[in-house]
C-alpha positions as CSV (number, residue, x, y, z in Angstrom):
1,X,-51.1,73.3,-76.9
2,X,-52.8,75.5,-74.1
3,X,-56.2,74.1,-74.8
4,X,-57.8,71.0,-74.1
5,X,-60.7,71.6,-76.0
6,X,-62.0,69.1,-77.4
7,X,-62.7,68.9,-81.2
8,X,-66.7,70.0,-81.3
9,X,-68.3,72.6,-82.9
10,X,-71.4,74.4,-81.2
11,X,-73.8,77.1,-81.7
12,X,-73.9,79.2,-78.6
13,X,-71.9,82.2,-80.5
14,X,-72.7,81.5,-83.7
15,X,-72.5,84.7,-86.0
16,X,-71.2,86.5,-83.1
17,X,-67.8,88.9,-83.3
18,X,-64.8,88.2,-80.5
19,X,-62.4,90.6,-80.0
20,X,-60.1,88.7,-77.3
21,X,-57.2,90.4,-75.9
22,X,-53.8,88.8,-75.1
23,X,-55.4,85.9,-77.4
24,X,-51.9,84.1,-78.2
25,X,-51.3,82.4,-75.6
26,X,-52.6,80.6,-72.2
27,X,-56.1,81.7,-70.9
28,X,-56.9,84.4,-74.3
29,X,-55.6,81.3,-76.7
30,X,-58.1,78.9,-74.8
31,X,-61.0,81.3,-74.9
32,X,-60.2,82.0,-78.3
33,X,-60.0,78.2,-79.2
34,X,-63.5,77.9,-77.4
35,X,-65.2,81.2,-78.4
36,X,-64.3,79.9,-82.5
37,X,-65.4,76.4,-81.9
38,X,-68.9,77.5,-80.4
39,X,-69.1,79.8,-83.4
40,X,-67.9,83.5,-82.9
41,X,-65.9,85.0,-85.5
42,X,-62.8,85.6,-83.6
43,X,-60.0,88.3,-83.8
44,X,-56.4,88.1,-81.3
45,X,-54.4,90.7,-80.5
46,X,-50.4,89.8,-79.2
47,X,-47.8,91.8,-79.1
48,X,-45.5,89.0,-81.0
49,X,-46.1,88.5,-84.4
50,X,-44.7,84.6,-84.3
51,X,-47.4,83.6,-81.4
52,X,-50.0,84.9,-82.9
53,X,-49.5,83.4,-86.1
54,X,-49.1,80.0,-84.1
55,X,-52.5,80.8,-82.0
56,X,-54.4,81.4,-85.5
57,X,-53.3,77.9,-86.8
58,X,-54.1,76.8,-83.3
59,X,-57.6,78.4,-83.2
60,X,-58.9,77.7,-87.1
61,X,-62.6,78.7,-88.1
62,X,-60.9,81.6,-89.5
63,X,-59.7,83.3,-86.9
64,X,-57.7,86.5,-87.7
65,X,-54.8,87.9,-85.4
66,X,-54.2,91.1,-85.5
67,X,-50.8,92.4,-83.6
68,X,-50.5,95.0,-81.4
69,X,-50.0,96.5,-77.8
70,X,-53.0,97.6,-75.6
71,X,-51.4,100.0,-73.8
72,X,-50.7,101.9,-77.6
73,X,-53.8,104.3,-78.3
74,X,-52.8,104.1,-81.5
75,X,-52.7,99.9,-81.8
76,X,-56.1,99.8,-80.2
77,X,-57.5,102.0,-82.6
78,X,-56.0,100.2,-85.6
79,X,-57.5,96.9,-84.1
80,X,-60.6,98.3,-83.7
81,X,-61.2,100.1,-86.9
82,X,-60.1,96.6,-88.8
83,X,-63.1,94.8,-87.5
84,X,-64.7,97.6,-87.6
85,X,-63.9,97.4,-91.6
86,X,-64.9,93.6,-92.1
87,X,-67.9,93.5,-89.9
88,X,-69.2,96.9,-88.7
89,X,-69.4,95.1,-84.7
90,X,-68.2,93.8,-81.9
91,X,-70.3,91.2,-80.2
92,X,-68.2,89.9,-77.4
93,X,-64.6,91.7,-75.5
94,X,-62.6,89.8,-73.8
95,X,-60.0,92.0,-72.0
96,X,-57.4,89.3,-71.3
97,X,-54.2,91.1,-72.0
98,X,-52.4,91.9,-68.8
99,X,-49.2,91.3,-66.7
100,X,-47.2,91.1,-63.6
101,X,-43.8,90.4,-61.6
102,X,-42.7,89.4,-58.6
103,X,-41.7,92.8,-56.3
104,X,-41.6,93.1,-52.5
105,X,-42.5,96.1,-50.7
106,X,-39.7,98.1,-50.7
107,X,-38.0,97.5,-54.0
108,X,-40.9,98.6,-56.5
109,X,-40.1,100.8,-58.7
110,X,-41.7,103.7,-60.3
111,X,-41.1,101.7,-63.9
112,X,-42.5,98.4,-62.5
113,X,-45.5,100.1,-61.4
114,X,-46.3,102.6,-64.5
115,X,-45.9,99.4,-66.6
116,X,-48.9,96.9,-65.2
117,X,-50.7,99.8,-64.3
118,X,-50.4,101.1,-67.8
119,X,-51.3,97.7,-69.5
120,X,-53.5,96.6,-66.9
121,X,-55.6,98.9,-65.8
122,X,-55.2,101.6,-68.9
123,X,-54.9,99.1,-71.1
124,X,-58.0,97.3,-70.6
125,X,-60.1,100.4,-70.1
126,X,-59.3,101.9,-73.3
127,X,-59.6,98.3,-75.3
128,X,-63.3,98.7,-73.6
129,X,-63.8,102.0,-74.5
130,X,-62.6,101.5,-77.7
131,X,-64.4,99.0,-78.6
132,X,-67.7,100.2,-77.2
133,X,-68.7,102.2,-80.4
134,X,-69.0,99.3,-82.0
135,X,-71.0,97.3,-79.7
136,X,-74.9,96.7,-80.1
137,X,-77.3,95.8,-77.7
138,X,-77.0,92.1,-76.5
139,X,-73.3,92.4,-76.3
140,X,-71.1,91.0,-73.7
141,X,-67.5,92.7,-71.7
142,X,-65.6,90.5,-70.2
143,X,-62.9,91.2,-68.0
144,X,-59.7,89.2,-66.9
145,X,-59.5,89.5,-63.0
146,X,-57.6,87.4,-60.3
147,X,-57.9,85.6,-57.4
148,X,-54.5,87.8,-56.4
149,X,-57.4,90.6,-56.3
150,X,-58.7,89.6,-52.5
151,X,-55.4,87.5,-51.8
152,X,-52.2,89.2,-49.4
153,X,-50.0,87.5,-52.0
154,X,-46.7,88.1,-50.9
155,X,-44.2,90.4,-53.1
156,X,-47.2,90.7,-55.7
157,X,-49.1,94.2,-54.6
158,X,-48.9,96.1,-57.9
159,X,-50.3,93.0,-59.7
160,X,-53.3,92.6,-57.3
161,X,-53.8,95.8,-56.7
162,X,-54.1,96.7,-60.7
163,X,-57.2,93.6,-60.6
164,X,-58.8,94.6,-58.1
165,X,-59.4,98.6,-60.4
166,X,-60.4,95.9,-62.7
167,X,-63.0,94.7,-60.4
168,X,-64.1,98.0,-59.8
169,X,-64.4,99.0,-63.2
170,X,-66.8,96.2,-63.7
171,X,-68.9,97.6,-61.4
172,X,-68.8,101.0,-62.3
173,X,-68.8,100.3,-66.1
174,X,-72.3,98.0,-65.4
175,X,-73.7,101.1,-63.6
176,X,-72.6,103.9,-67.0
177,X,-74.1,100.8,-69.2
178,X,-77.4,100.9,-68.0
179,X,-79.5,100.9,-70.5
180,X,-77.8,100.0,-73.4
181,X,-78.6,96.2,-72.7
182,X,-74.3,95.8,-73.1
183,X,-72.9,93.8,-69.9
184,X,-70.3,93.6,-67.8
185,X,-68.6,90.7,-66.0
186,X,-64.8,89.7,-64.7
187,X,-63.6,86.2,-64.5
188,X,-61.0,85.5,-61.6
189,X,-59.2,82.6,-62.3
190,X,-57.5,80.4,-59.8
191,X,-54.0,78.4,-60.1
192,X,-53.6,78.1,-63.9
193,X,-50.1,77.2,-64.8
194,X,-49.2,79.2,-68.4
195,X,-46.6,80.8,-70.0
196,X,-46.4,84.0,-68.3
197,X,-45.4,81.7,-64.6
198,X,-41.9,81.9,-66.9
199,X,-41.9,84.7,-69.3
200,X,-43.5,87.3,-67.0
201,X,-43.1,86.0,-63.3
202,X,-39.6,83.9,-63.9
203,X,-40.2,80.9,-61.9
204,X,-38.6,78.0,-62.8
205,X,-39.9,74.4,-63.6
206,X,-38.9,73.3,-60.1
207,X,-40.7,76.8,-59.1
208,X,-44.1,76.1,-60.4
209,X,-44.3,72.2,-59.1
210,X,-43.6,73.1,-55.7
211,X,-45.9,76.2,-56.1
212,X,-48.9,73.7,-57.9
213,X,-47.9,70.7,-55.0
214,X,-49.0,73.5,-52.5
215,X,-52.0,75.4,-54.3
216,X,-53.3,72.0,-54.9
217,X,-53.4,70.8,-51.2
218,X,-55.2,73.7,-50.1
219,X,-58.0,74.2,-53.0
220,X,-61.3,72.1,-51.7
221,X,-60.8,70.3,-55.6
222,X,-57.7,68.9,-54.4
223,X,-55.7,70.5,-58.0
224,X,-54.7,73.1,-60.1
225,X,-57.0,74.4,-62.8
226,X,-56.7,74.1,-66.8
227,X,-56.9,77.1,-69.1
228,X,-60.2,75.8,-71.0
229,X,-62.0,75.4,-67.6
230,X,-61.3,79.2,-67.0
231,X,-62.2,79.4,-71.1
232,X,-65.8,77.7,-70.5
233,X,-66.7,80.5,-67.8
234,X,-65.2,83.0,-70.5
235,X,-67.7,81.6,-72.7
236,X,-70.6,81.4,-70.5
237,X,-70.5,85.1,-69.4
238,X,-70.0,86.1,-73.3
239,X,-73.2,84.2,-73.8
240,X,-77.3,84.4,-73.7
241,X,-76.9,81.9,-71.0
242,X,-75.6,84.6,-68.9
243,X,-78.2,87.7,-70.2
244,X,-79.5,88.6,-66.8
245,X,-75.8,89.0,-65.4
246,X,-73.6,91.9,-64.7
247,X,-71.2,93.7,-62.7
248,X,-69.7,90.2,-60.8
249,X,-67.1,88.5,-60.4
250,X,-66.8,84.9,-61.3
251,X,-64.1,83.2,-59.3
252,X,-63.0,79.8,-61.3
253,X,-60.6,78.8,-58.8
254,X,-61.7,74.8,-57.2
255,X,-63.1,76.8,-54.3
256,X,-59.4,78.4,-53.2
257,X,-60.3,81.3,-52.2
258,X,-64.1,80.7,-51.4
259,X,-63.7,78.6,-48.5
């Protein structure tokens, strides 16, 4: 299980509606898991039928999965027009969904680049705008960013480059929502081992402990961060807690990149 949440039930989000993005697996599963638990009523999208049905069973209080591919126009409106259906509002986005590989200057290709630009950086603008119709005042964006954003990760330019347009959006997306009391924020995790280190970036076990090992010795923390931690600051932006807050970028990384 991706989560480490443990098994308590809170208030923060209570009658709340979470639309969360990429919600089968890794850091969308754990915000889902969080988001559900402090009381939203939360709906994943996946592209893989089987994972979402096992992130639903994963998530309880009712969560509802709905499958389909951000960077379809035509998925993102069905998504949207079925909560749009049941509840008439969306209270909290998370626009988690996103991608990347491993591709050196050099030997990226025209494909490689159309894709994670496409699901990415259209992708995640159109789930927003999408979804904005049916947000009220009080509601909370939240985008998935990365630490790759500000980083000179080697072989991994299209990836960072297509988080930091995220980060800009943020800012520029704050600015058109002025008001309209809707905000804004990006989460920028750190080192958190999911699936994707396999499915999308190929690294193998031997890979990602040698890869942790390092990240580890050179975060102030001294270790690697867990999906819920990431979760929790997913959470907190979606939240009152957060009501005087837009436009910024939360790193969640043990310090990484901060010191």
């Amino acid at each position: 299980m991706t989560s480490t949440f443990k098994n308590v039930h809170s208030t923060k989000h209570a009658g709340k509606v979470a639309l969360v993005t990429g919600g089968s697996t890794g850091i969308g599963l754990a915000s889902a898991i969080r988001l559900a638990r402090e009381g939203a009523t939360v709906y994943i999208t996946g592209r893989r039928q089987e994972a979402l049905a096992d992130a639903v069973a994963q998530i309880g209080n009712d969560a509802q999965a709905i499958r389909g591919d951000i960077a379809s126009p035509e998925d993102l409106q069905r998504i949207v027009d079925t909560i749009a259906k049941a509840h008439g509002r969306i209270d909290i986005v998370f626009a988690n969904a996103g991608g990347g590989e491993f591709s050196a200057l050099g030997n990226i290709t025209e494909a490689q680049f159309d894709k994670y630009f496409g699901i990415n950086v259209k992708g995640t603008l159109m789930t927003v705008q999408s979804a904005l119709p049916l947000m009220p005042p009080g509601s909370a964006i939240v985008v998935t960013g990365s630490i790759a954003s500000i980083q000179g990760v080697p072989a991994f330019s299209v990836y960072a480059a297509t988080k930091a347009a995220l980060r800009s959006f943020a800012r520029t997306w704050a600015a058109d929502l002025r008001g309209r009391n809707i905000r804004v924020n990006v989460v920028a995790p750190g080192v958190v081992v999911t699936p994707a280190y396999k499915n999308e970036l190929k690294m193998t076990d031997e890979q990602i402990d040698a890869y942790c090992k390092e990240m580890a010795e050179a975060t102030p923390l001294g270790r690697i961060g867990q999906a819920d931690e990431i979760a929790k600051a997913v959470s907190f932006l979606a939240s009152d807690d957060a009501s005087y807050i837009t436009g910024v970028e939360l790193f969640v990384d043990g310090g990484l990149v901060q010191v």
